[in-house]
C-alpha positions, -999 to 999 in steps of 0.1 A, spaced: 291 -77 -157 279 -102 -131 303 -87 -96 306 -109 -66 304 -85 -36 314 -96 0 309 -59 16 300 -68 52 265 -86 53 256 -100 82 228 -127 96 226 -106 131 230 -72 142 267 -73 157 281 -46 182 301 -33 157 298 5 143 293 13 114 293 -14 89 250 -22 73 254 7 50 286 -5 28 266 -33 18 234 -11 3 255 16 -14 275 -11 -33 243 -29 -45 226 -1 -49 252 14 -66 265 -14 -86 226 -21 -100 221 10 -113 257 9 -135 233 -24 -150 256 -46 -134 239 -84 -116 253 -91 -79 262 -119 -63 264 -134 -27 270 -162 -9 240 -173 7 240 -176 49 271 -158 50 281 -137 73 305 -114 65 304 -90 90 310 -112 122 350 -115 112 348 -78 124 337 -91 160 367 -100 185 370 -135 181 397 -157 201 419 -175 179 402 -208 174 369 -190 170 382 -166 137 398 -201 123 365 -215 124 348 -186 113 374 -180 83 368 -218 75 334 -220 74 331 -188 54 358 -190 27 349 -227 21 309 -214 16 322 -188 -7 342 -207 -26 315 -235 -35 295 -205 -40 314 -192 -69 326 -223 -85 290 -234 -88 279 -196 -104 310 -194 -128 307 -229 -139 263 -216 -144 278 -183 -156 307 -166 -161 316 -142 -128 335 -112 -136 346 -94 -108 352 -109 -74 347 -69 -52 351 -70 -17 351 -42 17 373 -67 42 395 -61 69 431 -81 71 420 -106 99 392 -112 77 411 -123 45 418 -160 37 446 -152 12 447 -189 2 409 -191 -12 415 -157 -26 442 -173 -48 415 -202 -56 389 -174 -67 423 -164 -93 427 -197 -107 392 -197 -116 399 -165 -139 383 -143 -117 401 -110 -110 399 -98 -71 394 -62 -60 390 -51 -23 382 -18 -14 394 -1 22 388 34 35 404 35 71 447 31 54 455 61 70 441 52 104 446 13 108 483 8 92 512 20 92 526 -5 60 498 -21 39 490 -58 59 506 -91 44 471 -105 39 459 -77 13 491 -89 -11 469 -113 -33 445 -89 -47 446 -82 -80 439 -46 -74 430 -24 -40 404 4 -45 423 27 -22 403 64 -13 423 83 8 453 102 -7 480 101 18 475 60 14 487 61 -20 523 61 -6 516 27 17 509 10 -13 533 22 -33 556 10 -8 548 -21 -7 540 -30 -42 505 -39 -43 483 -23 -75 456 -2 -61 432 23 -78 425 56 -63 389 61 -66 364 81 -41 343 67 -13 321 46 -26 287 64 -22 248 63 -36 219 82 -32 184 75 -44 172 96 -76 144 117 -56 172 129 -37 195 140 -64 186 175 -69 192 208 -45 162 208 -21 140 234 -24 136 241 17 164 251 39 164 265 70 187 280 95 205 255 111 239 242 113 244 208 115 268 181 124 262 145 120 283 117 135 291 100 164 314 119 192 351 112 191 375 128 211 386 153 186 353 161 174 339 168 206 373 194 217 367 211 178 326 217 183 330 223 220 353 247 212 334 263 181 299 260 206 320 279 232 329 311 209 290 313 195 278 287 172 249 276 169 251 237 166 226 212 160 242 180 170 233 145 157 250 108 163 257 82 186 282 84 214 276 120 226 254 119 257 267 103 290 248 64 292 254 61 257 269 23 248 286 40 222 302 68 244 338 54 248 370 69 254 390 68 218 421 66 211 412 35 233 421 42 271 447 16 283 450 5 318 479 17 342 491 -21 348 527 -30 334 516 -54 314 493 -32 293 519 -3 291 546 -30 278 519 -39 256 514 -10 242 551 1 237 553 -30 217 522 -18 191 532 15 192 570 28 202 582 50 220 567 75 195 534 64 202 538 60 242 547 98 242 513 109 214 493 91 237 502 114 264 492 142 242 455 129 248 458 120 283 470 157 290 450 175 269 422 202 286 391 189 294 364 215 277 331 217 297 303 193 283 271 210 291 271 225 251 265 188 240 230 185 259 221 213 242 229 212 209 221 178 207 192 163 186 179 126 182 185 112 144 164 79 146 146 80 112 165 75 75 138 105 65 149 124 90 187 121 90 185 131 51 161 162 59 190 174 86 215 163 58 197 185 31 181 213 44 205 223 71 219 261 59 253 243 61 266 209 69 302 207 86 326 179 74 353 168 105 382 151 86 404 147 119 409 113 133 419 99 171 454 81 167 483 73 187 505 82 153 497 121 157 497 141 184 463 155 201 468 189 192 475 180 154 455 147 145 461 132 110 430 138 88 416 124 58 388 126 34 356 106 48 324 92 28 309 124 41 327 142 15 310 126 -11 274 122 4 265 154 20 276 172 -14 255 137 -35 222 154 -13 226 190 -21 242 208 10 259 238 11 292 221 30 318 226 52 340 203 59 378 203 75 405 207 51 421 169 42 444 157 16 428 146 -14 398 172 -15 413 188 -39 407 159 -62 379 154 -59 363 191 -56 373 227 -67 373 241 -36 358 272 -29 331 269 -57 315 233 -50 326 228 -15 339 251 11 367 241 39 380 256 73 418 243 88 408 255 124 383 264 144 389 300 139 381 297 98 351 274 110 335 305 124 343 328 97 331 305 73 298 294 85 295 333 90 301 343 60 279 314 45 250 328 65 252 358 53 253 352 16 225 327 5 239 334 -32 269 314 -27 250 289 -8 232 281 -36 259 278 -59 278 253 -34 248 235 -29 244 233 -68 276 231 -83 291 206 -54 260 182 -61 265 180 -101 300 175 -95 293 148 -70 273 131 -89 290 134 -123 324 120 -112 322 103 -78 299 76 -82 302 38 -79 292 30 -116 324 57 -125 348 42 -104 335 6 -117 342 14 -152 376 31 -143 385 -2 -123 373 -24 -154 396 -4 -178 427 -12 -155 423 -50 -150 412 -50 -189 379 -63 -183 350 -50 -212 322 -38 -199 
């Protein structure tokens, strides 16, 4: 299959979090199913994700689409394209030139992982796909709703062969990885508070940090901003954002010490794999739930720390159980109280860390990898591989 991928690539770093390693796991991924990729040259993708002012994302959508589309005409007419695949945001779909790719008999797939956070419907601009590669559970129902054909398939995740087999070292520590939220900083300061032992890894956490900002995103207390908001969000969302504005402030001097620099790729996969267990936080900041019971959903952590051989932990999310039997390959808490009884029992029982660590890998990596969810995606738009 020759697949055209638009999956955030940029020319230039951008301040934006969190978006270089889409683009290697779907090449990577896509590859190694013996699959060829395409781009559009001097493209980048990734700078629709920027605030732009109005005239700048018109130009930028312009420029971009019109690149793309001379692109692909020129390949298809070379060689037949297969699969236009996409990771895009609404304001960065041009749903005409979408349409254009369709007329040239190419079928159009974008995948999204934040539903569940970012909408409350399914945007207007995601209609012309052909099909949505949809990975949270609970988002099943948006799309339902309005119509659109979509796929549910996991995260899409890859990790290099050396790394696909239980690691032989592990040591005592228990480890988080990811950059500090809110939510995540009340559940581990909590957890720290009542005796864990934490090692702490990601942006955001320590004060001077660019990265350390308020979310849910802190509004200001003029009129205009609160009418503002009441317009985005209700009444319903004027009184859950109280919720965070009222909620206990913990003490922060637990985050200096449990946490630990993560600079180097090595280094962030020896934490991943050799930690005695890794802890998954499925909660989310959002003005649609309350602070004291945040929506949650299934992150690309649920695929990758299981991928590397950890024993895991994560927070219990809809759609885990489709993905893992839980108790055997993967182990989850609900609250910060079966947090502490789990990584407690886990400690004491190096048995049933072994099987987690082995069992959640093979299944990992039997039934939640790109080149499976590639194959299932071909089989519904009828395409043979």
């Amino acid at each position: 299959m020759r697949i055209f991928l638009s999956s955030q690539q940029s020319l230039r770093p951008h301040a934006v979090p969190g978006y270089t390693f889409w683009e290697f796991y779907f090449k990577q991924g896509i590859t190694e199913a013996g699959h060829e990729v395409l781009e559009t040259p001097r493209v980048d993708w990734a700078e629709g994700l920027t605030p732009l002012n109005p005239e700048a994302r018109a130009c930028w959508l312009g420029e971009t689409w019109t690149r793309t589309i001379e692109f692909i005409r020129a390949e298809h007419a070379r060689k037949p394209i297969d699969l236009f695949l996409s990771y895009l945001f609404p304001d960065q779909v041009e749903p005409v030139a979408v349409a254009d790719i369709q007329a040239l008999g190419i079928p159009c797939v974008n995948f999204f992982c934040d539903n569940v956070r970012e909408f409350t419907r399914v945007p207007h601009n995601f209609r012309g796909f052909d099909l949505h590669w949809v990975p949270e559970a609970d988002a099943r129902s948006l799309y339902r709703a309005a119509g659109f054909p979509f796929i549910y398939a996991p995260m899409p995740m890859w990790v290099t062969p050396e790394l696909r087999v239980v690691p032989k070292k592990e040591n005592r520590d228990i480890t988080f990885i990811g950059s500090r939220d809110i939510l995540r900083e009340d559940l581990l300061g909590e957890a720290v508070a009542r005796g864990l032992l934490l090692r702490l890894y990601g942006d955001g956490w320590l004060p001077g940090d660019p990265a350390a900002k308020p979310s849910p995103r802190a509004f200001g207390k003029t009129l205009a901003n609160q009418l503002a908001f009441l317009r985005t969000h209700g009444l319903q969302g004027f009184a859950k954002r109280g919720t965070y504005q009222l909620h206990r402030l913990r003490p922060k001097d637990w985050i200096a010490q449990s946490w630990q620099p993560l600079v180097e790729r090595e280094k962030y996969f020896r934490a991943t794999r050799e930690s005695q267990v890794v802890l998954g936080i499925n909660r989310y900041p959002s003005f649609h739930h309350s602070f004291s019971k945040p929506g949650r959903y299934s992150r690309l952590r649920d695929v990758e720390a299981p991928m590397l051989g950890t024993c895991y932990l994560t927070e219990k999310a809809p759609g885990l159980e489709d993905l893992y039997d839980l108790g055997t390959e993967i182990e989850i808490y609900s609250n910060t109280n079966e947090l502490l009884e789990k990584v407690a029992q886990l400690q004491r029982d190096p048995k049933r860390r072994a099987n987690l660590r082995r069992l959640g890998q093979r299944r990992a990596l039997a039934e939640h990898t790109i080149a499976r969810s590639l194959s299932r995606i071909f089989g519904q738009l009828g395409l043979a591989a």
